[in-house]
C-alpha positions as CSV (number, residue, x, y, z in Angstrom):
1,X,-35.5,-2.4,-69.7
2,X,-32.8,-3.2,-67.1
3,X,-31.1,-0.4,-65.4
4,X,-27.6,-0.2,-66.4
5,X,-25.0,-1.0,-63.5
6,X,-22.9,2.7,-63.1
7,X,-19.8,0.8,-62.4
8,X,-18.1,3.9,-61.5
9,X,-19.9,4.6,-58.2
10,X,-19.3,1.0,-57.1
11,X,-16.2,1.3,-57.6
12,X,-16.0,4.7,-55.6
13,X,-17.7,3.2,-52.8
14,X,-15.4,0.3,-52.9
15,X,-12.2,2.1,-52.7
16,X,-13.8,4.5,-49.8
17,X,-14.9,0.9,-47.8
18,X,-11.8,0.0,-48.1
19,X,-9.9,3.2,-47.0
20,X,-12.3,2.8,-44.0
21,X,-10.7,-0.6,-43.3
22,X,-7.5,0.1,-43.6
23,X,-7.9,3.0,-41.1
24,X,-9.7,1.2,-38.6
25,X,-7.1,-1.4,-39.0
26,X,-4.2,0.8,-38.9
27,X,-5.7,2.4,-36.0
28,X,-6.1,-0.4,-34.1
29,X,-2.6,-1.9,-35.1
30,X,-1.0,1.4,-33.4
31,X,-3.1,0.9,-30.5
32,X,-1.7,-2.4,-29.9
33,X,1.9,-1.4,-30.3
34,X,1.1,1.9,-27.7
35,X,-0.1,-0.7,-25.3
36,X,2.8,-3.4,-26.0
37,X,5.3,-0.4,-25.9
38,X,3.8,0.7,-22.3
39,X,4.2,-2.6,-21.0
40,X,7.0,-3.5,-22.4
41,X,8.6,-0.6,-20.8
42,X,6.5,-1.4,-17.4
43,X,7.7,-4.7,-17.1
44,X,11.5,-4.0,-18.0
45,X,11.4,-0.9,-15.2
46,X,9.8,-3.3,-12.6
47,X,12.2,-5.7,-12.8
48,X,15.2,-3.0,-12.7
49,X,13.5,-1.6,-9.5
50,X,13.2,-5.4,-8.3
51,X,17.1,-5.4,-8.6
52,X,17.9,-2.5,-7.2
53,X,15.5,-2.6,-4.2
54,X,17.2,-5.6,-3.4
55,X,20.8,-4.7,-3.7
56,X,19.8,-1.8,-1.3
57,X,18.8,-3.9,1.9
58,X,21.7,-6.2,0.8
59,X,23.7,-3.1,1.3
60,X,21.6,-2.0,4.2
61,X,21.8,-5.3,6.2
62,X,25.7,-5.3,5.3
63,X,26.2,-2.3,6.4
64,X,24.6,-1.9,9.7
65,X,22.0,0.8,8.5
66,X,19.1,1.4,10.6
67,X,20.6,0.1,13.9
68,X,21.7,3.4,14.9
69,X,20.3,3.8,18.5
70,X,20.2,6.5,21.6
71,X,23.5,4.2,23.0
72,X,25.6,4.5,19.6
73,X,28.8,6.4,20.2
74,X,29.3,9.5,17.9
75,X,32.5,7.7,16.3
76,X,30.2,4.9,15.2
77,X,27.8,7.1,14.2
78,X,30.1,8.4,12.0
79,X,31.4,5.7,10.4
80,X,27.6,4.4,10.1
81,X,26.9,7.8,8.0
82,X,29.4,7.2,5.8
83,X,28.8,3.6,5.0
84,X,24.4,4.1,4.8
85,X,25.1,6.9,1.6
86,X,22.7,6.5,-0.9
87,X,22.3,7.5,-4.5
88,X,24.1,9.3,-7.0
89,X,23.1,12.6,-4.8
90,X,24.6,10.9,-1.4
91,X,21.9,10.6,0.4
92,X,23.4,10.1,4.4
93,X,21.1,8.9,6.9
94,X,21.3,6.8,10.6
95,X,17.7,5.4,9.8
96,X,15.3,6.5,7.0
97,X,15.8,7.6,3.4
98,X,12.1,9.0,2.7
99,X,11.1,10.8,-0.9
100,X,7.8,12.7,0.5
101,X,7.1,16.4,0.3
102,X,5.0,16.1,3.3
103,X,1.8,15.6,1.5
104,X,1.8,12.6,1.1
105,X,2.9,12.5,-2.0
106,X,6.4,10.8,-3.6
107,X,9.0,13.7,-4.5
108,X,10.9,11.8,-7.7
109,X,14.4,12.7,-8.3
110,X,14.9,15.2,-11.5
111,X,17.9,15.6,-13.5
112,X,19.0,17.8,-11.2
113,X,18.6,15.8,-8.2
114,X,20.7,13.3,-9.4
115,X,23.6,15.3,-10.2
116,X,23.2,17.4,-6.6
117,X,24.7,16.2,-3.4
118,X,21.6,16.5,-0.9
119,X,22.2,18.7,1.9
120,X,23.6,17.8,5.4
121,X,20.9,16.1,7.7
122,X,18.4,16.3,4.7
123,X,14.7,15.1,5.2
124,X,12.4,14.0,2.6
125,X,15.0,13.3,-0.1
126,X,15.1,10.2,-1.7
127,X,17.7,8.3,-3.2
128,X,18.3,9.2,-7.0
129,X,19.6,6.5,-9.6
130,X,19.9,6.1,-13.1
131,X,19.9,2.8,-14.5
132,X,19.8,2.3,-18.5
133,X,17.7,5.7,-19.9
134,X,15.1,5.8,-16.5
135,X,15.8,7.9,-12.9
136,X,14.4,5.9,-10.0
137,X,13.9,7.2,-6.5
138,X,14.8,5.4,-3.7
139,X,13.2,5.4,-0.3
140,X,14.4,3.1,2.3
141,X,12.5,2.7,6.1
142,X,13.9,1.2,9.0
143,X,11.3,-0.1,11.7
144,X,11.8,-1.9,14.9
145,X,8.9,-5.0,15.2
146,X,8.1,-7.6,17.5
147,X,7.5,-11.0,16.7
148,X,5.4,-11.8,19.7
149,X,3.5,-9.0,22.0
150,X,4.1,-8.6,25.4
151,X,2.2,-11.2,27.3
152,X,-1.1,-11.3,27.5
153,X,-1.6,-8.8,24.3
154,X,-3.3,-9.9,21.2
155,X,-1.2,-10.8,18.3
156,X,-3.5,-9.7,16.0
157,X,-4.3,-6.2,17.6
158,X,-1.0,-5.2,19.4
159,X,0.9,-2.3,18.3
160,X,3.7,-0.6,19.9
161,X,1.7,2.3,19.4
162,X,-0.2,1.1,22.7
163,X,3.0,1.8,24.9
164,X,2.3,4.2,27.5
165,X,4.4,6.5,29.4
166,X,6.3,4.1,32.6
167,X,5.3,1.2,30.7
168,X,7.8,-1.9,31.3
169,X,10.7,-1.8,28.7
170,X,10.3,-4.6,26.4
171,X,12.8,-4.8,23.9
172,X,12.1,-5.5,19.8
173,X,12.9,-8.7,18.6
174,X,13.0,-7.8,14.6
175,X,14.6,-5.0,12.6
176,X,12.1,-4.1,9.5
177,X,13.5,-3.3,6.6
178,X,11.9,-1.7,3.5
179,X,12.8,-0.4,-0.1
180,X,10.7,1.6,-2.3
181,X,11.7,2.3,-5.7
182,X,9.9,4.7,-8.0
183,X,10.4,5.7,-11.5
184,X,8.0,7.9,-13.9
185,X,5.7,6.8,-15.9
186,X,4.8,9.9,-18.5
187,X,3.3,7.8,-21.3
188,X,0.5,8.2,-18.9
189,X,0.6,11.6,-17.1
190,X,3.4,14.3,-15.9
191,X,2.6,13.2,-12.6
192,X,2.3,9.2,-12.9
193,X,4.8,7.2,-12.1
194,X,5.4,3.3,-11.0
195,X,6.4,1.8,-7.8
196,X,8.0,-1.3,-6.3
197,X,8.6,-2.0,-2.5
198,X,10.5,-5.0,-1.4
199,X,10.3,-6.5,2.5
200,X,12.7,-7.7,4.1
201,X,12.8,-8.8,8.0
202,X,16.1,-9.2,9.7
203,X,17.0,-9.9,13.6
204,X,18.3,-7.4,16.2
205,X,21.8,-7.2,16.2
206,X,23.1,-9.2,18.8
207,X,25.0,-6.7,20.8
208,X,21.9,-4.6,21.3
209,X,20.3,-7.5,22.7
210,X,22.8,-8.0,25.2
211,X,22.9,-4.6,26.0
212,X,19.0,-5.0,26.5
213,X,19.4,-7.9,28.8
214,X,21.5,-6.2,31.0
215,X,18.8,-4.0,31.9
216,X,20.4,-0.8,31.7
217,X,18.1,1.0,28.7
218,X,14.6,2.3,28.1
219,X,12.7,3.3,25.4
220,X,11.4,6.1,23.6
221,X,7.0,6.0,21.8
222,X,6.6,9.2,19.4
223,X,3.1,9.3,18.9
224,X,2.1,11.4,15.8
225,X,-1.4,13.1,15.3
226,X,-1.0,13.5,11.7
227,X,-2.5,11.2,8.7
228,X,0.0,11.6,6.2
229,X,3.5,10.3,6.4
230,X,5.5,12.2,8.7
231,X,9.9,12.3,9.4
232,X,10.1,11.9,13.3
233,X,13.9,12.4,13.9
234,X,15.4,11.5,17.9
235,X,18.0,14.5,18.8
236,X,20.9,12.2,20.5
237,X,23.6,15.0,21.9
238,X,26.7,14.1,20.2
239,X,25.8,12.1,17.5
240,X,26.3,13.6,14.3
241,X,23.0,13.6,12.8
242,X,19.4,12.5,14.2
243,X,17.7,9.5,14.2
244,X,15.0,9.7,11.8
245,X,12.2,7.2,11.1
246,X,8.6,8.1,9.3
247,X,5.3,7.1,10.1
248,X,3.3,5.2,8.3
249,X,-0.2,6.1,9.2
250,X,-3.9,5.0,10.0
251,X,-6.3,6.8,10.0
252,X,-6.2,7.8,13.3
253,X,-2.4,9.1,13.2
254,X,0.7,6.7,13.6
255,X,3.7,6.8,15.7
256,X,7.7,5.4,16.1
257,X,9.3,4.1,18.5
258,X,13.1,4.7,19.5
259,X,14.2,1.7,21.7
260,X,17.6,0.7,23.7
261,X,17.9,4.0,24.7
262,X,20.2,5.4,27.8
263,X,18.2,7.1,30.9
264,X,17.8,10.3,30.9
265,X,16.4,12.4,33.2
266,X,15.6,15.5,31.3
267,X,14.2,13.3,28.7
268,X,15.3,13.3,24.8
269,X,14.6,15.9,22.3
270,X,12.7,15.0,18.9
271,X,11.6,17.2,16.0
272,X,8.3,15.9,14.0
273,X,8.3,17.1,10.4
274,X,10.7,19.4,10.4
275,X,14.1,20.1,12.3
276,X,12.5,23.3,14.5
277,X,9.4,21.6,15.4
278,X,11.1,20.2,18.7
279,X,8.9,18.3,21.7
280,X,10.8,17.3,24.8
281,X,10.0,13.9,26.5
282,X,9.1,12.7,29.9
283,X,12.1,11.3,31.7
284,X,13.8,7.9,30.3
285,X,14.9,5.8,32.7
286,X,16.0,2.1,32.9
287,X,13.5,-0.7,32.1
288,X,10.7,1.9,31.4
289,X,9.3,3.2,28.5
290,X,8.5,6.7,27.6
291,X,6.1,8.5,25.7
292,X,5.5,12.0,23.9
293,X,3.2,13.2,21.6
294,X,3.3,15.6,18.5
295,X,2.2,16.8,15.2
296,X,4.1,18.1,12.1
297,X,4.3,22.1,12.0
């Protein structure tokens, strides 16, 4: 005799093989749409930051920022700081606007940031905007560069770095200029976020390199034993805020340089990571580099 069929159990199993499906499927459908979502939203904040790095060195080239030098006069000075403001929290700086805590690690503007005005002289505050629903933080650097070493040094292994104390002066020939933008990202972590950095290499304004020509300046090698970034900011009596520029380190430590300065005998001041931390150069005298070393506090 034939076992009858219990139609009832298949038909259980049926509906619980197919529940199973449905979930796997539905899982996998949400998946999908978490991973579209996060980069959708990836690709839309890239190509905001893309805009707005570049309308910041537009802005930057336009208006004069990071030219500020030992020689500029504490009206231009002035007028520099107030053109080179930066973000919703008015970020004012002669050369670098730098979003690090001093560990390395990007300080993002909050809510509050972007609704504060950052303090006089402030270091290691980026630039906060808001564009659409997302807060990005803006960093912009400032670098002097040559496009040829001095003769007979190695294009390849040359760095300005190398510059000893009475070294002959040689003048840059390229003003670097670079924008970071960050933004969150906390689909992925409370800590994550994105960045985008555009380039952008410009020439030495031409009155500095008359100025140069003449003969009458020097120059100025702050050599940093540190391997995280660093603000390195030149103390210019009379001007009405420092000259700050961060490293961007090796290894081995980093350093910046301060060129077309004015001789001085008694040297120029310059703080390294923070405003009290102060070293005192050699003498800087016409056609002759200096050179002092420091670390952060």
């Amino acid at each position: 005799m034939t076992p009858r069929r219990d139609e009832r159990g298949d038909g259980l199993i049926d509906v619980m093989v197919g529940v199973l499906i449905f979930g796997i499927l539905a899982a996998a459908i949400v998946a999908t749409l978490t991973t579209l979502d996060r980069v959708t939203a990836s690709v839309s904040g890239s190509s905001q930051a893309s805009a707005l790095a570049t309308r910041l060195l537009s802005d930057a080239q336009a208006g004069g920022c990071g030219q500020a030098t030992g020689g500029t006069s504490p009206a231009n000075a002035q007028a520099t700081l107030a053109r080179c403001t930066w973000g919703a929290n008015k970020v004012s700086s002669l050369a670098d606007v730098v979003a690090t805590d001093g560990s390395a690690a990007p300080s993002l503007c909050t809510d509050t940031d972007y609704a504060t005005q950052a303090p006089a002289d402030a270091t290691g505050t980026g630039a906060c905007y808001r564009i659409a629903h997302r807060t990005y933080t803006a960093s912009l650097r400032f670098a002097w560069g040559w496009a040829v070493p001095p003769s007979g040094q190695s294009a390849s292994t040359w760095s300005a770095c190398q510059i000893t104390q009475g070294e002959v002066y040689n003048s840059p020939t390229e003003l670097l200029r670079t924008a970071v933008i960050r933004w969150p990202d906390h689909r992925l972590s409370a800590t994550a976020f994105h960045s985008r950095t555009v380039d952008e290499t410009g020439a030495v304004p031409a009155a500095l390199e008359t100025e140069s020509a003449a003969g009458g300046v020097g120059g100025l090698v702050v050599t940093v034993n540190s391997t995280i970034p660093a603000d390195v900011g030149l103390v210019v009596p009379g001007l009405p805020a420092p000259i700050v520029e961060q490293t961007a380190p090796s290894a081995g430590g980093e350093c910046v340089t301060f060129p077309f300065l004015p001789p001085a005998a008694a040297g120029y001041e310059v703080w390294v990571g923070n405003t009290s931390n102060l070293y005192t150069s050699p003498a800087v005298a016409a056609g002759t580099w200096s050179s002092v070393s420091g670390a952060p506090a």
